[in-house]
VOPAGU-2260 file (C-alpha; in pm, 1 decimal, decimal comma):
REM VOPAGU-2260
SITE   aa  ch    i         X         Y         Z
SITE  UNK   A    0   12240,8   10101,7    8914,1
SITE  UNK   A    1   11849,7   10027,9    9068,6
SITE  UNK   A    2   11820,2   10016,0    9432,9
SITE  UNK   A    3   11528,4    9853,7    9380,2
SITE  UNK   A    4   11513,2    9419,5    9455,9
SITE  UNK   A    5   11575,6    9225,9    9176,7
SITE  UNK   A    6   11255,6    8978,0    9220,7
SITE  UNK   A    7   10894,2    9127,9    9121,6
SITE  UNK   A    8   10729,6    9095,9    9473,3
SITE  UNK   A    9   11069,2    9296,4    9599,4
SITE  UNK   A   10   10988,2    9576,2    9348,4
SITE  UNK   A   11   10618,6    9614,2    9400,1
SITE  UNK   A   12   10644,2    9555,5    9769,2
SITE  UNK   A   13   10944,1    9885,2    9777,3
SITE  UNK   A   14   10724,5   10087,5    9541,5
SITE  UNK   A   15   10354,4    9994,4    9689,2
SITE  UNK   A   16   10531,3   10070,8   10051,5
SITE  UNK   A   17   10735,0   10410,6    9900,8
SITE  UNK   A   18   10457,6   10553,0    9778,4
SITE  UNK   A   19   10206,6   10469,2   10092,8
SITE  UNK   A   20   10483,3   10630,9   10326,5
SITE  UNK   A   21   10483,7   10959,4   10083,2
SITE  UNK   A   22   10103,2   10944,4   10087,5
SITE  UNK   A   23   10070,3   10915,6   10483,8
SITE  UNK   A   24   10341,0   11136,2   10538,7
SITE  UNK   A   25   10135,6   11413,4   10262,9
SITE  UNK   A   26    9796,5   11309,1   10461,2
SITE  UNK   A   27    9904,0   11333,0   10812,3
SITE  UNK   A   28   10090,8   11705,9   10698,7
SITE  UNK   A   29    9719,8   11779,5   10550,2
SITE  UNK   A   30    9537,3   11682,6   10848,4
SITE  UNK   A   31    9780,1   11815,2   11087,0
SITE  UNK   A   32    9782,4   12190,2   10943,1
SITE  UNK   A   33    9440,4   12225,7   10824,3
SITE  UNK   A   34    9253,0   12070,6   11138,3
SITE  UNK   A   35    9520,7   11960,9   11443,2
SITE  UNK   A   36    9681,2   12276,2   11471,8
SITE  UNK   A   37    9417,4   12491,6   11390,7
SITE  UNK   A   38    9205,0   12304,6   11649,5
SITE  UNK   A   39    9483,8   12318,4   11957,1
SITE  UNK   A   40    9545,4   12736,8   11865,8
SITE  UNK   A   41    9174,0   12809,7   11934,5
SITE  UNK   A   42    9128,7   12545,1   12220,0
SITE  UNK   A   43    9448,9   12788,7   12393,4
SITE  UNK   A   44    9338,7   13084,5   12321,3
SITE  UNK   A   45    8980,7   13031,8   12469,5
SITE  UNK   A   46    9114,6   12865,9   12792,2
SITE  UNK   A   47    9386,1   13163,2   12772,0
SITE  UNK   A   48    9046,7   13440,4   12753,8
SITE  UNK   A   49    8882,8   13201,9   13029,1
SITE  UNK   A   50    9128,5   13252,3   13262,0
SITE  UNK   A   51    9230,9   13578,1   13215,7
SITE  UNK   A   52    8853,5   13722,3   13246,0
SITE  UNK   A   53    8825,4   13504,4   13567,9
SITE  UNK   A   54    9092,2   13665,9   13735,6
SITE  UNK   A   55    8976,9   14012,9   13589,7
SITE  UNK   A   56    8665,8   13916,9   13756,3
SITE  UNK   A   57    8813,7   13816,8   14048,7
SITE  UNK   A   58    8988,6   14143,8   14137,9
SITE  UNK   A   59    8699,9   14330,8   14028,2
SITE  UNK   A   60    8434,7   14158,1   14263,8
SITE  UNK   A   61    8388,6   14257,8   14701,9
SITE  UNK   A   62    8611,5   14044,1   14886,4
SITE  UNK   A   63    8359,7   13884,7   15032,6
SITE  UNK   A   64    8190,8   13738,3   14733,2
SITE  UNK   A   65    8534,7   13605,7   14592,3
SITE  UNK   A   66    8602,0   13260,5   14798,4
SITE  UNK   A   67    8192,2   13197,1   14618,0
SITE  UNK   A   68    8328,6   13271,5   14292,8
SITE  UNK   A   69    8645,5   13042,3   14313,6
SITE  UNK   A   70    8397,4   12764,5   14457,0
SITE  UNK   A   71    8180,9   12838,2   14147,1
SITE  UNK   A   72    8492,4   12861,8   13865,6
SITE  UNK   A   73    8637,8   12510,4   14013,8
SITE  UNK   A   74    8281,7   12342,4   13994,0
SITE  UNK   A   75    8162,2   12478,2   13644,9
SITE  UNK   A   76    8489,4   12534,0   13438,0
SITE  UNK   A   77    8759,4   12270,5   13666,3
SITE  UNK   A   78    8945,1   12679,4   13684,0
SITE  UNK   A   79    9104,1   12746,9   14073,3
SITE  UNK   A   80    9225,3   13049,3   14096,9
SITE  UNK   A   81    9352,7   13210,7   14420,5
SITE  UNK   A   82    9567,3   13491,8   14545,1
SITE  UNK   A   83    9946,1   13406,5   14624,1
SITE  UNK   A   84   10223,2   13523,4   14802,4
SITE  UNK   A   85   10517,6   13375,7   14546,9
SITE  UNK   A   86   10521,0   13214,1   14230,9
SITE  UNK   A   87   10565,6   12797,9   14205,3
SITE  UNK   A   88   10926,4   12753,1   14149,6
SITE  UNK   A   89   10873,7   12366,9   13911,8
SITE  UNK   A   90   10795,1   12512,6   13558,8
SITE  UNK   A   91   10579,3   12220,4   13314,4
SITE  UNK   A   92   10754,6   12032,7   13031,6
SITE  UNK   A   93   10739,1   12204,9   12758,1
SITE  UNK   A   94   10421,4   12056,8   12494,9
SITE  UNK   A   95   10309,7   12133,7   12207,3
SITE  UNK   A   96    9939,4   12292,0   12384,2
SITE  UNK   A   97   10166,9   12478,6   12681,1
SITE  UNK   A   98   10354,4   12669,9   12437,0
SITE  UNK   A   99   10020,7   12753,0   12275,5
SITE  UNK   A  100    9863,4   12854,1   12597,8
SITE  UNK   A  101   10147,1   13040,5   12755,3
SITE  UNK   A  102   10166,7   13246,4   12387,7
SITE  UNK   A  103    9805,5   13325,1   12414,4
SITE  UNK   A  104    9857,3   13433,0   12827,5
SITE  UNK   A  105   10156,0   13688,0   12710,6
SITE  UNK   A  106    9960,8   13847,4   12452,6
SITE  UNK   A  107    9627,2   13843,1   12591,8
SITE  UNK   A  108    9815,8   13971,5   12984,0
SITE  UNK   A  109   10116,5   14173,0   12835,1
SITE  UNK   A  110   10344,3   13984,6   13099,8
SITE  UNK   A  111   10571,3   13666,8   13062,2
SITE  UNK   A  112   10360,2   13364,2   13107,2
SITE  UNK   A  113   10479,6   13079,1   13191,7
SITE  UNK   A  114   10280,0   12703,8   13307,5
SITE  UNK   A  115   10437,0   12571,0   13621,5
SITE  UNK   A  116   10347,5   12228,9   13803,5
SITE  UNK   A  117   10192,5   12215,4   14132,5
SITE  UNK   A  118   10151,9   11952,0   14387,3
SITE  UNK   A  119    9893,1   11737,8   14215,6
SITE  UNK   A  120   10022,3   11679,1   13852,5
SITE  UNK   A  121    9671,9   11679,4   13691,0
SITE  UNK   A  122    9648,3   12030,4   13673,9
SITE  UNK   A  123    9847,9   12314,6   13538,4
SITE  UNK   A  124    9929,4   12663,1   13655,9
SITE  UNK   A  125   10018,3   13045,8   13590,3
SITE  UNK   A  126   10069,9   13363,2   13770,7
SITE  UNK   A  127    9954,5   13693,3   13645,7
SITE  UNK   A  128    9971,2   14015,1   13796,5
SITE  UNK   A  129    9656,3   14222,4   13795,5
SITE  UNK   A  130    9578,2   14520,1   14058,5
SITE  UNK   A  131    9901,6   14483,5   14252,4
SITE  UNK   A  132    9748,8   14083,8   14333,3
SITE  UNK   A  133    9972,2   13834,6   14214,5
SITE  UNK   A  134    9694,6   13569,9   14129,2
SITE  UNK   A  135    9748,0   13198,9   14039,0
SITE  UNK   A  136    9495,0   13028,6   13799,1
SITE  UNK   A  137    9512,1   12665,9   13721,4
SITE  UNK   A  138    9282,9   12462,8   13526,1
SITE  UNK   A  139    9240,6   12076,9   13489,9
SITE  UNK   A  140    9465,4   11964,2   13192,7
SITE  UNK   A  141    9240,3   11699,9   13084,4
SITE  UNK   A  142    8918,5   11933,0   13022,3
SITE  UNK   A  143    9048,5   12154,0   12832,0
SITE  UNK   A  144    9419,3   12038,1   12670,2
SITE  UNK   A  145    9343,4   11927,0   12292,4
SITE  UNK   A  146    9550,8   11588,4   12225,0
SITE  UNK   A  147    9620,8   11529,5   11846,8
SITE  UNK   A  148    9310,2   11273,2   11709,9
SITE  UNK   A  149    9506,6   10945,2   11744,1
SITE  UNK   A  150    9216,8   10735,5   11787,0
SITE  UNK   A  151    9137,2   10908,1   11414,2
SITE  UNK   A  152    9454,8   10884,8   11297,8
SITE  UNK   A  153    9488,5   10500,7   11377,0
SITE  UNK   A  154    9220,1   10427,8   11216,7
SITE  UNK   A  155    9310,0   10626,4   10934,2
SITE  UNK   A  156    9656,2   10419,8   10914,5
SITE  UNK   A  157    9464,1   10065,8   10958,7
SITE  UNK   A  158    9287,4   10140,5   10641,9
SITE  UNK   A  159    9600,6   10227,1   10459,8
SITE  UNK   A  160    9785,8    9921,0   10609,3
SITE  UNK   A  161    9517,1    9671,1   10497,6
SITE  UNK   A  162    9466,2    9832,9   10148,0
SITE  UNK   A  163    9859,3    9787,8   10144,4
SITE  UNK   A  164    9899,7    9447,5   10301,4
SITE  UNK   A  165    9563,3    9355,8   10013,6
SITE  UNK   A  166    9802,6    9520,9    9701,0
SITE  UNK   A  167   10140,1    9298,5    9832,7
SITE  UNK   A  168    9929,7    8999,2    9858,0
SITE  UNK   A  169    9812,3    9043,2    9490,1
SITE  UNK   A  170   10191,2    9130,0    9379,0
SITE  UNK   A  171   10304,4    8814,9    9579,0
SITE  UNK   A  172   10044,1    8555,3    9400,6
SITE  UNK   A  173   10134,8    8767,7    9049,3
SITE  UNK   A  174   10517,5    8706,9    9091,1
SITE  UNK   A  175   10427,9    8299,0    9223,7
SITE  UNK   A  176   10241,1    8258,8    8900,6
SITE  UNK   A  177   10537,6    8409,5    8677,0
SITE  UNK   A  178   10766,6    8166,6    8884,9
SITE  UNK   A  179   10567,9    7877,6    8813,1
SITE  UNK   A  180   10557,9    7996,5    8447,4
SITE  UNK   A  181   10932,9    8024,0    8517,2
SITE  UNK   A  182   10963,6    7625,6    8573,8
SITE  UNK   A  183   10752,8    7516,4    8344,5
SITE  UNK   A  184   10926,9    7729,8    8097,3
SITE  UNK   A  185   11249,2    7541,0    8213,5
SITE  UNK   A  186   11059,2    7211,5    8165,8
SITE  UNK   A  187   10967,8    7296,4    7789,4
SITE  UNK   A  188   11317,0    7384,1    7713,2
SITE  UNK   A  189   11421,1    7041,4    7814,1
SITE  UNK   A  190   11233,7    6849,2    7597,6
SITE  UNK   A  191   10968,0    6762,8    7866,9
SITE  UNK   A  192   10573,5    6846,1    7917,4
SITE  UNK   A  193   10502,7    7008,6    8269,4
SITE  UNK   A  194   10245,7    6946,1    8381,7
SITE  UNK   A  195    9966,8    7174,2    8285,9
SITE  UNK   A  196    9901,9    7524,5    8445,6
SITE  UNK   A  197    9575,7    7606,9    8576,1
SITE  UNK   A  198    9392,9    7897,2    8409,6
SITE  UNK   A  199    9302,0    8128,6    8712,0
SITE  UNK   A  200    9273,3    8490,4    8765,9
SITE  UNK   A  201    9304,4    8816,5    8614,6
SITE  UNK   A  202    9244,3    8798,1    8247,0
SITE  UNK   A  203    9564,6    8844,5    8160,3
SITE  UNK   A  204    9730,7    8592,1    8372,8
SITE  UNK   A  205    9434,5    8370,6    8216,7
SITE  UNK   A  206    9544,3    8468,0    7888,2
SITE  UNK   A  207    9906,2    8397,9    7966,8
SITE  UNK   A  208    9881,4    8064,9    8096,8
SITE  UNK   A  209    9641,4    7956,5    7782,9
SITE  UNK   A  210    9913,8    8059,0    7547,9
SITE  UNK   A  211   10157,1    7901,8    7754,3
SITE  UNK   A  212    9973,0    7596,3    7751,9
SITE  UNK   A  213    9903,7    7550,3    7407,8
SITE  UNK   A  214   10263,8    7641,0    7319,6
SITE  UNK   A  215   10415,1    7357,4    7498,6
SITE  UNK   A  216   10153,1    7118,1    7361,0
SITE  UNK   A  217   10241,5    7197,3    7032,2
SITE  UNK   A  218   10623,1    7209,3    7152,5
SITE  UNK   A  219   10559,9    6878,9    7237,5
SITE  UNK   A  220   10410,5    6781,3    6970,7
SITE  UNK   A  221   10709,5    6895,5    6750,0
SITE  UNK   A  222   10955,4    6728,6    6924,4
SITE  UNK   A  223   10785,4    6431,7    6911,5
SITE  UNK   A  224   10731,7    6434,5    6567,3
SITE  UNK   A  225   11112,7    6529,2    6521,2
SITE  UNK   A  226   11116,9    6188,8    6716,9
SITE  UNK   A  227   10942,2    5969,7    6506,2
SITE  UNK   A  228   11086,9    6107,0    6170,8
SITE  UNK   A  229   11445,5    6091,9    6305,3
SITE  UNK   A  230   11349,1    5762,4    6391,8
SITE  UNK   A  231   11211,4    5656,0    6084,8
SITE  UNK   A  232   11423,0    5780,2    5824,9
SITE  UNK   A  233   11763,1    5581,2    6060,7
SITE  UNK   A  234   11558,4    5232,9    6057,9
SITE  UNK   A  235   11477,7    5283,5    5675,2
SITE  UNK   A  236   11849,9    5362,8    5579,9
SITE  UNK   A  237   11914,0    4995,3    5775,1
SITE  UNK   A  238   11835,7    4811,9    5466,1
SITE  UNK   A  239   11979,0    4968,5    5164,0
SITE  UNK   A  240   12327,2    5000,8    5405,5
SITE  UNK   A  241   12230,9    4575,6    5396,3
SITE  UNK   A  242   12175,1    4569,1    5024,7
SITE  UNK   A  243   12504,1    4726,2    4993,1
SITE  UNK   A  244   12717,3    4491,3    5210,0
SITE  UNK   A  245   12518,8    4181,6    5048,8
SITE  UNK   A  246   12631,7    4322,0    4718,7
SITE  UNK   A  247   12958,4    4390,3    4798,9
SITE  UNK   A  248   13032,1    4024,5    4950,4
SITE  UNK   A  249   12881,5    3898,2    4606,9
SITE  UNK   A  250   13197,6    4081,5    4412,4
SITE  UNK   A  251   13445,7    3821,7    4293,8
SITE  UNK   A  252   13714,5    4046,7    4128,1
SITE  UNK   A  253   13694,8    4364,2    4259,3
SITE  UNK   A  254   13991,0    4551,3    4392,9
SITE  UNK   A  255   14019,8    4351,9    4774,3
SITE  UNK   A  256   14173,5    4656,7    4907,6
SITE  UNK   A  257   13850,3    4923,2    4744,9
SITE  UNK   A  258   13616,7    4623,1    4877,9
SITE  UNK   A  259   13750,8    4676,1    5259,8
SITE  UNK   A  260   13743,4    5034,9    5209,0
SITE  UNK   A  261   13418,4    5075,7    5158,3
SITE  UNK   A  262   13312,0    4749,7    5394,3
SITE  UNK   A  263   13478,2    5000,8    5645,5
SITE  UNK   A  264   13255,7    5313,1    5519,8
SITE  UNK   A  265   12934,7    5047,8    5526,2
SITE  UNK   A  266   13029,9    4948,3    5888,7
SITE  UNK   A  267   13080,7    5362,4    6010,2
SITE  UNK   A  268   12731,5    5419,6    5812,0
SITE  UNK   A  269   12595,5    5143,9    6051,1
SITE  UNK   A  270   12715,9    5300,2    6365,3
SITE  UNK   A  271   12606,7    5597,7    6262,1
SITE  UNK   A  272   12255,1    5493,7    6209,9
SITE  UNK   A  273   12266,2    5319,6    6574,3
SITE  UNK   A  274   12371,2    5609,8    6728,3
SITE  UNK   A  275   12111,4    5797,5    6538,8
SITE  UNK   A  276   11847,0    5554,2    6673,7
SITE  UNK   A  277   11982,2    5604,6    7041,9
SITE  UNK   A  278   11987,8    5976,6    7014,2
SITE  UNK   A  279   11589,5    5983,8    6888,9
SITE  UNK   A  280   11521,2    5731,2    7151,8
SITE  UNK   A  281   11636,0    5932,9    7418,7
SITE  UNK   A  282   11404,4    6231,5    7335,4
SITE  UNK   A  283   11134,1    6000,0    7460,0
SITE  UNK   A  284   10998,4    5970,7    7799,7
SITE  UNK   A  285   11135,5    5667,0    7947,1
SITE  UNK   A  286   10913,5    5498,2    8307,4
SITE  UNK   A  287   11064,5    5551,6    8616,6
SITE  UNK   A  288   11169,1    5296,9    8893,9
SITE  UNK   A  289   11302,7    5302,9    9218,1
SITE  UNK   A  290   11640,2    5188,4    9167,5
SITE  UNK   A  291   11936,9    5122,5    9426,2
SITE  UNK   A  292   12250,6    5338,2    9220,5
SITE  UNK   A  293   12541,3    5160,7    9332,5
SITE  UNK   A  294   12436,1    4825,2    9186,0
SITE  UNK   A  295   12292,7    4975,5    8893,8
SITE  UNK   A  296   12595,6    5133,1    8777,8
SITE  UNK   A  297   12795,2    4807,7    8897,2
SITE  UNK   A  298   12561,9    4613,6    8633,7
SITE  UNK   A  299   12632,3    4900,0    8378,5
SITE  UNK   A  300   13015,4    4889,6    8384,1
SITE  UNK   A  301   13027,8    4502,6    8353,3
SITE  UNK   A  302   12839,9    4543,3    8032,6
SITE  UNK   A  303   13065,8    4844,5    7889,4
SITE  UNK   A  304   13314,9    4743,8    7619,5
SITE  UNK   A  305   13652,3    4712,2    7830,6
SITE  UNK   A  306   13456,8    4602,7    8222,1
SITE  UNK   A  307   13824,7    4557,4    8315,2
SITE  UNK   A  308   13901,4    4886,7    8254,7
SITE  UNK   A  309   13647,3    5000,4    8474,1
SITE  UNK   A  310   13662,6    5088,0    8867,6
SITE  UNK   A  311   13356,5    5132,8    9072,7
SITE  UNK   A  312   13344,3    5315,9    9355,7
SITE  UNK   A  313   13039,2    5423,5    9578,0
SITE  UNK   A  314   13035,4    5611,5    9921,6
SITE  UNK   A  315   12719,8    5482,9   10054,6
SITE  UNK   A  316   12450,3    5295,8    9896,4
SITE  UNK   A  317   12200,7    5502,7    9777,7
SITE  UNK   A  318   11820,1    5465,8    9564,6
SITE  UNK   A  319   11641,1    5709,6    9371,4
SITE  UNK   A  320   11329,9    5723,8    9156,7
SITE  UNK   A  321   11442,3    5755,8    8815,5
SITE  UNK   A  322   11455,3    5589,3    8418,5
SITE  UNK   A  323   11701,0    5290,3    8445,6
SITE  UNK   A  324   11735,9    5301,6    8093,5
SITE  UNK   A  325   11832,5    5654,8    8080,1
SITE  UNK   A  326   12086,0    5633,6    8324,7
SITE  UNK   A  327   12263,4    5364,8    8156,3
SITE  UNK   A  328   12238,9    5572,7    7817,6
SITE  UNK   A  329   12382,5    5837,2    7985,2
SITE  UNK   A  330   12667,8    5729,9    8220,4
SITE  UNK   A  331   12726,7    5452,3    7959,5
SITE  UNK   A  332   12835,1    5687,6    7674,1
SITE  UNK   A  333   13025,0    5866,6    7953,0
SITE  UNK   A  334   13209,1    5559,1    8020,5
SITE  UNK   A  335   13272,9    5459,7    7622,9
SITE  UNK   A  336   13399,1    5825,6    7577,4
SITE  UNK   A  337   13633,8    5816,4    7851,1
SITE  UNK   A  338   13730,1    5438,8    7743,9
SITE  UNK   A  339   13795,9    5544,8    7424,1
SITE  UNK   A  340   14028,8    5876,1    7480,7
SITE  UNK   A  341   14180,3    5797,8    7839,3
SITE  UNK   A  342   14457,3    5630,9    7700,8
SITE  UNK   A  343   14415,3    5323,8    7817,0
SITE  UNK   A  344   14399,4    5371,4    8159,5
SITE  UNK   A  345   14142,1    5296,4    8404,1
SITE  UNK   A  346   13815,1    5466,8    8460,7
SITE  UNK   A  347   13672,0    5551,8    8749,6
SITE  UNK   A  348   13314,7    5556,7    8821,0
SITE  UNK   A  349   13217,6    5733,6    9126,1
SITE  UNK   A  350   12891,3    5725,2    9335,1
SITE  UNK   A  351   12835,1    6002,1    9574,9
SITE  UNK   A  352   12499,2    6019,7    9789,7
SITE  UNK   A  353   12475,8    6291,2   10053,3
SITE  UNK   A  354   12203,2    6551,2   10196,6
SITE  UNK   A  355   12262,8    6767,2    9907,9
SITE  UNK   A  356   12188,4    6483,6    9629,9
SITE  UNK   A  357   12342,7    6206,3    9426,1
SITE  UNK   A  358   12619,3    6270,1    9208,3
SITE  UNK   A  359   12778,7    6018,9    8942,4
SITE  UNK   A  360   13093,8    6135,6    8810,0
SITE  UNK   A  361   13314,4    5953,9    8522,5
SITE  UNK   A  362   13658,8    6034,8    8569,6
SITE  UNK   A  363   13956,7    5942,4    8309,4
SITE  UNK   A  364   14339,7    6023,2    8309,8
SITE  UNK   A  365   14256,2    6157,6    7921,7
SITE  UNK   A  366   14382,2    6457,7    7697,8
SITE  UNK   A  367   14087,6    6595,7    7866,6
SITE  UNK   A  368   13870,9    6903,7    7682,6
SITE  UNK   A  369   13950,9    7298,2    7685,8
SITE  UNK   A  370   13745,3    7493,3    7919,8
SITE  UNK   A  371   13636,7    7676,7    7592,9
SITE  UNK   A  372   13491,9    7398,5    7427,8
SITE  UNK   A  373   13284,0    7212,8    7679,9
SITE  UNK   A  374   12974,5    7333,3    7582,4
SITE  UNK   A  375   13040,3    7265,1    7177,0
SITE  UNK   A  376   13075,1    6929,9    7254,2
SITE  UNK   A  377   12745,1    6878,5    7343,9
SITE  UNK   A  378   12618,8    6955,3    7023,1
SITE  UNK   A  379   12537,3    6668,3    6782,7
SITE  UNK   A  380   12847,2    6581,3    6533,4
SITE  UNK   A  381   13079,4    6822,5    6703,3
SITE  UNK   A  382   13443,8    6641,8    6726,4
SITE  UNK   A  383   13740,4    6768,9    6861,3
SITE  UNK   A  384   13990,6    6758,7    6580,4
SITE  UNK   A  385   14330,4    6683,7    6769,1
SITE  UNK   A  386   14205,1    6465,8    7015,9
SITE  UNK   A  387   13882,5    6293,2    6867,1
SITE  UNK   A  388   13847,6    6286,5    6514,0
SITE  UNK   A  389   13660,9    6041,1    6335,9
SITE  UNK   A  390   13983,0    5786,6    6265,2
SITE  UNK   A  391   13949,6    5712,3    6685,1
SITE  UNK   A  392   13600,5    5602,1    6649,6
SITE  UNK   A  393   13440,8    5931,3    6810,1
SITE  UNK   A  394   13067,2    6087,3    6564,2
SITE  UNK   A  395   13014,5    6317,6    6753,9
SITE  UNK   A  396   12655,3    6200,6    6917,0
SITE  UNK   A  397   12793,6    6045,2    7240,2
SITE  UNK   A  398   12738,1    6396,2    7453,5
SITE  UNK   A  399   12471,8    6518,4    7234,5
SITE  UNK   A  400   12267,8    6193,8    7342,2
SITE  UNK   A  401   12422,1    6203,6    7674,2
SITE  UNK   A  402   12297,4    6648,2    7717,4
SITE  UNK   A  403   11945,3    6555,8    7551,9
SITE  UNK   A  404   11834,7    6253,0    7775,7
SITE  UNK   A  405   11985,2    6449,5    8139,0
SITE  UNK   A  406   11753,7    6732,1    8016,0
SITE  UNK   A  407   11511,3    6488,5    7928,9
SITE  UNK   A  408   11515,1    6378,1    8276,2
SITE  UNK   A  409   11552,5    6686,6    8490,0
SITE  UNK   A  410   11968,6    6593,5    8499,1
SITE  UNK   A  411   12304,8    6802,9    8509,9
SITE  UNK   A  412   12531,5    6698,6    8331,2
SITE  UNK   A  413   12917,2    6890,7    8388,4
SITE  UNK   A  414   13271,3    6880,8    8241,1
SITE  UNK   A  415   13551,2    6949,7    8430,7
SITE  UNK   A  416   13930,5    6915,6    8485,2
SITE  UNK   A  417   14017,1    6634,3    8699,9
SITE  UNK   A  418   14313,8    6662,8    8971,0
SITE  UNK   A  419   14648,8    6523,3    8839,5
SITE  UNK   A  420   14537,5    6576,1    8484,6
SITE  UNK   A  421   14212,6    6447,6    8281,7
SITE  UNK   A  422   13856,6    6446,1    8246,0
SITE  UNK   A  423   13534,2    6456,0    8518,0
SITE  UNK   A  424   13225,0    6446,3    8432,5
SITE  UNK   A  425   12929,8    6445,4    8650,4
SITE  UNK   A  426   12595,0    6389,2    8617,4
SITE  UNK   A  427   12367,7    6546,7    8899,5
SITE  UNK   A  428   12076,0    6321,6    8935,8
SITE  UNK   A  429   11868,5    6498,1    9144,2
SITE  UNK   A  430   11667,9    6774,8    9018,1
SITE  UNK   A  431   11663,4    7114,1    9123,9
């Protein structure tokens, strides 16, 4: 299992930031050894050999000249130095420079140095021994204690930031250009043209979005030709079905009972052929209104085959922008299906309008449909055999026309099991 963030700017943002942190931490370690701390050794061990030869000289020099050499050490080199009676009792925090320095006093003195804190806090002192004088040397810790180059280092770390912060800003308009690809992928799929994708950038992503581009024009273009031959070939199989029933009215003394039968098949052909027409017709883009729900689907369920049958119900009134025609294609053949294998019972159709969208939902007291085949059922001429085979009316193109025309139009369309036993289906309207 990855740790690594499932989303592209997630992955490039962990890697670009692991491997700047392994580089940093690799400079810095470079820097550090090869110039800091070579640097801060010698910067010790010369104020170390300053102040030891000063108090050399010191005890070497007549008393009298010495109080003229301490006046001359403080003004030239910021050294004091001064015979004592005892040592300071307030030793210095230990730093990374003091440990250098007192090092560099043992070796260079042969006795236990250590840096001890006098009254004013800017300077720094030790006691050495020399000549039976126990002499006390400090020097100013500002002139001559080496502080790692931060102002370097900072600046250092501002130019790796930025060159970061300019490589996740290039991931992050990558990964919005794949998400956009993404949608408009989403769009193709459902039988729709998105809009098209400007042809910006790298040459790759350039590339990309041509190809994209041309393959839903010419996904479009397919479907719409699917269209208008699906279309054709159902309005030219109109008239021979006519021919057919003309003839057959004509017979005199055929069997009466062969003559219904296939009167019967004529009238099934016919159907057929209508819901052929309404299934092309909904691949097609259909012009969209603003239109107030609850009295459109009022409108629809008067006009549905049983309106008696047929309970409305809506929680608040509520518009949207949408096809009028497609929503009455779609809830409509909700409402015949659920007329048609509820048992005769009522429908229910439910209007639901709240922050999170609009719902419609067609609810029956039906045989209902298995969990397992409420996708198949979407599929054109797909019929349950128990519960919906051809002798109750059902060809199979109700939900295939009602799935194609909610894609069509950016819909949801879901089956479920409704409380106390049969069918709800919803259709989410608003698109996400």
């Amino acid at each position: 299992m990855t740790l690594l963030p499932n989303s592209l700017f997630g992955r490039a943002a962990a890697i670009l930031l692991g491997i700047f942190l392994l580089a940093q931490g690799a400079a810095m370690y470079a820097v550090w050894k090869t110039v800091v701390s070579p640097l801060s050794e010698r910067s010790a061990d010369d104020l170390a050999a300053r102040m030891v030869l000063a108090a050399q000289t010191w005890v070497e020099l007549p008393p009298e000249t010495r109080s003229d050499y301490e006046i001359e050490l403080f003004l030239k080199h910021n050294l004091e130095l001064g015979k004592v009676d005892k040592p300071l009792a307030t030793r210095l925090p230990p730093s990374a420079f003091g440990d250098l320095l007192e090092h560099a006093l043992s070796r260079r003195t042969g006795q236990a140095v250590q840096l001890k804190q006098g009254p004013d806090p800017a300077w720094a002192w030790v006691e050495v021994t020399l000549a039976g004088n126990m002499l006390r040397v400090g020097y100013l810790r500002d002139s001559y204690e080496l502080d790692a180059p931060w102002e370097a280092g900072a600046v250092f770390l501002a130019g790796a930031l930025l060159t970061l912060a300019a490589a996740l800003f290039l991931a992050r308009r990558t990964a919005a250009r794949l998400r956009l690809l993404a949608r408009s992928a989403a769009e193709v799929g459902q039988g729709r043209l998105p809009q098209r994708l400007p042809e910006t950038g790298a040459t790759e992503l350039r590339d990309l979005t041509a190809a994209f581009n041309r393959m839903a024009d010419e996904v479009q273009a397919l479907l719409e030709n699917r269209t208008v031959l699906l279309s054709g070939i159902s309005h030219d199989l109109r008239t021979p079905i006519t021919r057919m029933q003309l003839a057959l009215a004509m017979l005199d003394d055929s069997d009466p009972a062969m003559v219904a039968r296939m009167e019967d098949d004529l009238r099934e052909m016919t159907r057929l052929i209508a819901q052929m027409l309404d299934f092309a017709r909904s691949l097609k883009g259909e012009g969209e209104t603003e239109v107030p729900l609850d009295r459109a689907l009022a409108e629809m369920a008067a006009s549905c085959s049983h309106p008696e049958q047929v309970r409305v119900r809506a929680s608040v009134p509520c518009s949207r922008r949408l096809s009028v025609a497609a929503l009455n294609r779609v809830v409509g053949n909700l409402v015949e299906n659920a007329l048609r294998y509820g048992g005769n019972q009522a429908v229910e159709l439910e209007l639901a309008c709240d922050a999170s969208g609009a719902v419609v939902r067609v609810l029956d007291r039906g045989p209902g449909i298995p969990p397992a085949e409420r996708e198949k059922v979407f599929q054109p001429f797909y019929r349950l055999e128990e519960s919906r085979s051809r002798d109750t009316g059902g060809s199979g193109l109700g939900l295939a026309i009602v799935r194609q025309l909610a894609d069509a139009q950016g819909w949801r369309v879901e089956l479920a099991d409704r409380p106390g036993g049969g069918l709800c289906a919803s259709v989410l309207l608003d698109r996400v």
